[in-house]
N, CA, C and O of each residue as an XYZ file, in Angstrom:
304
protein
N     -30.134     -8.526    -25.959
C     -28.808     -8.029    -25.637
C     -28.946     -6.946    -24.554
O     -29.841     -6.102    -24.534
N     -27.698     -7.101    -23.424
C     -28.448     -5.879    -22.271
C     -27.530     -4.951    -22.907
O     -26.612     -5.359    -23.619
N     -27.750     -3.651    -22.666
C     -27.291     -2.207    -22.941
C     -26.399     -1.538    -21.846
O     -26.832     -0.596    -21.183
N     -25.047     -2.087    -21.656
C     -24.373     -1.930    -20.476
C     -23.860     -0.212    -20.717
O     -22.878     -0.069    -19.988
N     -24.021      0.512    -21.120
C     -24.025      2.191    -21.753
C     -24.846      3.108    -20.275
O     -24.634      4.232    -19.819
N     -26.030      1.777    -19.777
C     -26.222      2.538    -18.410
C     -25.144      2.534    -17.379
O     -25.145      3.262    -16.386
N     -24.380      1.811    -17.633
C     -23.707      1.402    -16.207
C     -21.988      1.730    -16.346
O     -21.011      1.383    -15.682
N     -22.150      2.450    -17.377
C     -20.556      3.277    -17.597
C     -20.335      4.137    -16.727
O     -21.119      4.996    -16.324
N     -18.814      3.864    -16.263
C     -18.501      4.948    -14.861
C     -17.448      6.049    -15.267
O     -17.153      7.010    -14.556
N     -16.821      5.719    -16.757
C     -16.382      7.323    -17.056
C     -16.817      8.256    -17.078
O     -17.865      8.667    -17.577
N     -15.702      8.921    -16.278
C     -16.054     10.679    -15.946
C     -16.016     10.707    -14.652
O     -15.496     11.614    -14.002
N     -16.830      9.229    -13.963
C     -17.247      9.430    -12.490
C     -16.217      9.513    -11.979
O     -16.368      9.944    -10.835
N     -15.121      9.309    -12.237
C     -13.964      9.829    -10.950
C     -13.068     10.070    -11.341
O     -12.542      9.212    -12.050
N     -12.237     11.572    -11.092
C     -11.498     12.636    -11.176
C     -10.213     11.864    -12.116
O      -9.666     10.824    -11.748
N      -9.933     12.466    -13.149
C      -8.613     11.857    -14.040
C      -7.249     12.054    -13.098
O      -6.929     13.172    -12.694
N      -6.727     11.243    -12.889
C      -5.063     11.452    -12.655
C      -4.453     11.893    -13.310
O      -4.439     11.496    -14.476
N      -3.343     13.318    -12.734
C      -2.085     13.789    -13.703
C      -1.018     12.957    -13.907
O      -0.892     11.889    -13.308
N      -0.294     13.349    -14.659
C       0.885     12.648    -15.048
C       1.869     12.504    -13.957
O       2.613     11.553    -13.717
N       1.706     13.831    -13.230
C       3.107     13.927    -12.101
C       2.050     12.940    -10.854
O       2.688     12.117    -10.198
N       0.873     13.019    -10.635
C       0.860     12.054     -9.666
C       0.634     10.896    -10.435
O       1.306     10.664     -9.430
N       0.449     10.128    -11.002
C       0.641      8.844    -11.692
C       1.946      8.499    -11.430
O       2.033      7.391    -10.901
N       2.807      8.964    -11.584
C       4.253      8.640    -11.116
C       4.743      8.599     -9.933
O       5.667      7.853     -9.611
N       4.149      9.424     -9.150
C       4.437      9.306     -7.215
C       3.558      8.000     -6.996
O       3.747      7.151     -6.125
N       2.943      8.006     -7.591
C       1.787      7.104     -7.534
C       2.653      5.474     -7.684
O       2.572      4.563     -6.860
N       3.386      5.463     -8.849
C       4.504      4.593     -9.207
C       5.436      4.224     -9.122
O       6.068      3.276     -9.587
N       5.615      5.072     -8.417
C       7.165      5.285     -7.741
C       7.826      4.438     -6.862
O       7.035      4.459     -5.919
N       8.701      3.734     -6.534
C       9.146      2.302     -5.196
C       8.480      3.277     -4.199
O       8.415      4.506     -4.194
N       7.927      2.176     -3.215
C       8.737      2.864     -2.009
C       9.938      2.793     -1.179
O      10.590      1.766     -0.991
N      10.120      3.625     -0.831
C      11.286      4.080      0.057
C      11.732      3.471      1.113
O      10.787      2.884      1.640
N      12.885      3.288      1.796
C      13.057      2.356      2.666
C      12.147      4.131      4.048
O      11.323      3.835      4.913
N      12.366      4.849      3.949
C      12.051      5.966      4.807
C      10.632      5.825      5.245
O      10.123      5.806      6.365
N      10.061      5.714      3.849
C       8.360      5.922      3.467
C       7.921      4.185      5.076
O       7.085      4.077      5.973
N       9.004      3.330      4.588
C       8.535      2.092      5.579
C       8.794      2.787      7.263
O       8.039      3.526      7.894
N       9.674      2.423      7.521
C      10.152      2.752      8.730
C       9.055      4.027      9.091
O       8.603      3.830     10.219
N       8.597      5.042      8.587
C       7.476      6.417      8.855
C       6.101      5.471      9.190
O       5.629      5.603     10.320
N       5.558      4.694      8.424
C       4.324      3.762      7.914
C       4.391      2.824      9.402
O       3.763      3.125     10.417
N       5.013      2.008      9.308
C       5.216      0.502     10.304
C       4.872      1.537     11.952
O       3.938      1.232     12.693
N       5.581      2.422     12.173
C       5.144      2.726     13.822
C       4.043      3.604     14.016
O       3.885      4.101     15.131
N       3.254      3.867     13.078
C       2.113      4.754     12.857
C       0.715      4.202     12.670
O      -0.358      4.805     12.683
N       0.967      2.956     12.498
C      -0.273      2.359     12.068
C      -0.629      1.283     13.371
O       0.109      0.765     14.209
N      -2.105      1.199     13.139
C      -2.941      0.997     14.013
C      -2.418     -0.211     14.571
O      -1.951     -0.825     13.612
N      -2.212     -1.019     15.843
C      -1.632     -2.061     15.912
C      -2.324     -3.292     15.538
O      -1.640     -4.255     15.191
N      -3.774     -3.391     15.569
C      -4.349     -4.659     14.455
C      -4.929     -4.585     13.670
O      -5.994     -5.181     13.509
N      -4.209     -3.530     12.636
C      -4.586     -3.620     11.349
C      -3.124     -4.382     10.332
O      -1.927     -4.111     10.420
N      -3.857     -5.422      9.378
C      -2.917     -5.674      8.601
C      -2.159     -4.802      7.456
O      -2.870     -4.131      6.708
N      -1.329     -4.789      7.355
C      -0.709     -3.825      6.615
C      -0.611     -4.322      5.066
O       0.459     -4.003      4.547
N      -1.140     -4.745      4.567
C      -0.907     -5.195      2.882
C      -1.318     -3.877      2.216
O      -1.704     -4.046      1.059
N      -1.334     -2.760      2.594
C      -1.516     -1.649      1.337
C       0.246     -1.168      1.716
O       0.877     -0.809      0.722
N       0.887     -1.157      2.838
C       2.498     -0.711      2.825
C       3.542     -2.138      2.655
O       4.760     -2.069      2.814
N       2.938     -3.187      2.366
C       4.355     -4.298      2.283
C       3.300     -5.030      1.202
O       2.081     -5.193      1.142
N       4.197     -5.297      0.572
C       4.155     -6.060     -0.963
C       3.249     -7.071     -0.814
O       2.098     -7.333     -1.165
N       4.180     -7.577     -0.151
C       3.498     -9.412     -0.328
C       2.418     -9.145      0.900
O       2.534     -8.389      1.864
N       1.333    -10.021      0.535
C       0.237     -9.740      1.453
C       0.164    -11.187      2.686
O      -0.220    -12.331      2.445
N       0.719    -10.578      4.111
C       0.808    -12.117      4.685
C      -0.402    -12.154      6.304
O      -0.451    -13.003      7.194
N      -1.385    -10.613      6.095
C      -2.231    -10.759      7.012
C      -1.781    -10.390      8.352
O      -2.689    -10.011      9.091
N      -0.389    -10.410      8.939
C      -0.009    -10.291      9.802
C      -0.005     -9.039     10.180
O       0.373     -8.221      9.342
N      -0.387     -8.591     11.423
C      -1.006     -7.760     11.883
C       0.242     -6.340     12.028
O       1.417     -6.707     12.039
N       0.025     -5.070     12.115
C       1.158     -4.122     12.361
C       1.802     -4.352     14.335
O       2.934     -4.248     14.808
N       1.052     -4.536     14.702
C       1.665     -4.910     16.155
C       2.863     -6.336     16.183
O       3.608     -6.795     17.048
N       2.623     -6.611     15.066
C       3.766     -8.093     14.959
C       4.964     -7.129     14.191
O       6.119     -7.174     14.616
N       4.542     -6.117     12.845
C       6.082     -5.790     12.644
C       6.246     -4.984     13.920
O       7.421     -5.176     14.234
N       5.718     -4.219     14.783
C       5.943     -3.180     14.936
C       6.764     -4.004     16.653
O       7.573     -3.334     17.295
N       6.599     -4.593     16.844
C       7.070     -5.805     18.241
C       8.825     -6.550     17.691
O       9.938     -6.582     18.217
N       8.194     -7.087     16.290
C       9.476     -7.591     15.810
C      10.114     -6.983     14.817
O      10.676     -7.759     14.044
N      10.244     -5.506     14.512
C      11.132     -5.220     13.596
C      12.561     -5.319     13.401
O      13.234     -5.090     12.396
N      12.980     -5.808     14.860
C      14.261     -5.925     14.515
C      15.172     -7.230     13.810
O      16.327     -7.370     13.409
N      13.659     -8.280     13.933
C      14.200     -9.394     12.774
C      13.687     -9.798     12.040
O      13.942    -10.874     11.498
N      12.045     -8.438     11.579
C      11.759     -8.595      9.927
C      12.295     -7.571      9.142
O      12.432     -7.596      7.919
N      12.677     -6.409     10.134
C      13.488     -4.767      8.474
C      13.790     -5.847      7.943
O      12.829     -6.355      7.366
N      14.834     -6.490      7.882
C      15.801     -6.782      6.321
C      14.780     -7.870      5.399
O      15.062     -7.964      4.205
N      13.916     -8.473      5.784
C      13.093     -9.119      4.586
C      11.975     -7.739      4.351
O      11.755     -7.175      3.280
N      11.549     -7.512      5.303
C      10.822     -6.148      4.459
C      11.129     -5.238      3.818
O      10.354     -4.710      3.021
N      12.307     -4.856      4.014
C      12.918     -3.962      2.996
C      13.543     -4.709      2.079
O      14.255     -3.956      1.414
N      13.614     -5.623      1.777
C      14.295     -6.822      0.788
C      13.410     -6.485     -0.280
O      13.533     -5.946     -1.380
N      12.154     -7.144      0.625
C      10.810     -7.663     -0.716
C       9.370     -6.150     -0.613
O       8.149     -6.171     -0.766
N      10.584     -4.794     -0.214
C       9.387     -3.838     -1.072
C       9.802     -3.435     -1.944
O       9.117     -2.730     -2.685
C-alpha cells in the first residue's frame, strides 16, 4: 500500500477568508468586463474573464465588441 501522507499539500497554501471567498464568488459585473476586454493583451485568450471558453483571442473582442457586448454580457 503506498503512504500518500508524504504528498499532502495542507497548510501549503495560505487559507482564504470568508470576505474574500465571496468577492471571489461574486458575478461579474458588466463594469468588471468592459475594464478587462481593452486591457488585455491582444493574443491572449481570455477564458479566465468570459465564461464559456471559445479560445478566441482578446484582439477579436476587442476589434468586434460592438457585435459581441450583448452575448458577452448575456452569458457572464
Amino acid at each position: 500500500m503506498i503512504n500518500y501522507s508524504s504528498f499532502c499539500l495542507s497548510n501549503t497554501f495560505p487559507e482564504l477568508k470568508g470576505d474574500v471567498c465571496q468577492i471571489l464568488g461574486s458575478p461579474i459585473g458588466d463594469e468588471e468586463i468592459f475594464t478587462v476586454i481593452p486591457s488585455m493583451e491582444n493574443f491572449k485568450a481570455p477564458h479566465v474573464y468570459i465564461v464559456y471558453i471559445d479560445g478566441l483571442q482578446a484582439i477579436f473582442y476587442q476589434s468586434q465588441w460592438d457585435t459581441v457586448e450583448l452575448t458577452v454580457l448575456l452569458n457572464s
